[in-house]
N, C-alpha and C positions, 0 to 999 in steps of 0.2 A: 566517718565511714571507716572507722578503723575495724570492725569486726563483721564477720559475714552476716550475720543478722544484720545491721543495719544497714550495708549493702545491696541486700534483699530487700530490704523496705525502699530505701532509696532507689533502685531500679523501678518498683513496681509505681512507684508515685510519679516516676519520668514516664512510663510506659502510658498510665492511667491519662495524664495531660497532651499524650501527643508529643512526641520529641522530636524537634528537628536538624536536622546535618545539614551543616554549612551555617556562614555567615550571614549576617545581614549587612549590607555593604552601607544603608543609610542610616543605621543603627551606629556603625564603625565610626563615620565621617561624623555625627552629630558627637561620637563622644572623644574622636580624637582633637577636634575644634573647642571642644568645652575645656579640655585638659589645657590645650596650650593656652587660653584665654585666662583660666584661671591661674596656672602657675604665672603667666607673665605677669598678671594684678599682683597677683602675690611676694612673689619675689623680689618684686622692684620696690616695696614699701621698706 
């Protein structure tokens, strides 16, 4: 998105889908539980 043109596209393609403000809080939780599940696998090998 470094140039207005593609900014313009970009906007209109958010616009076209429906864009929405704010979070999703079960969306949050499911992906902050996966992270700590996987770094802890991870890191402990």
């Amino acid at each position: 998105m470094s140039s207005p043109i593609m900014q313009k596209i970009g906007f209109m393609y958010c616009v076209e889908r429906g864009v929405n403000v704010g979070g999703n809080s079960i969306s949050r939780e499911k992906a902050l539980s996966f992270s700590r599940s996987f770094m802890l696998e991870t890191l402990r090998k």
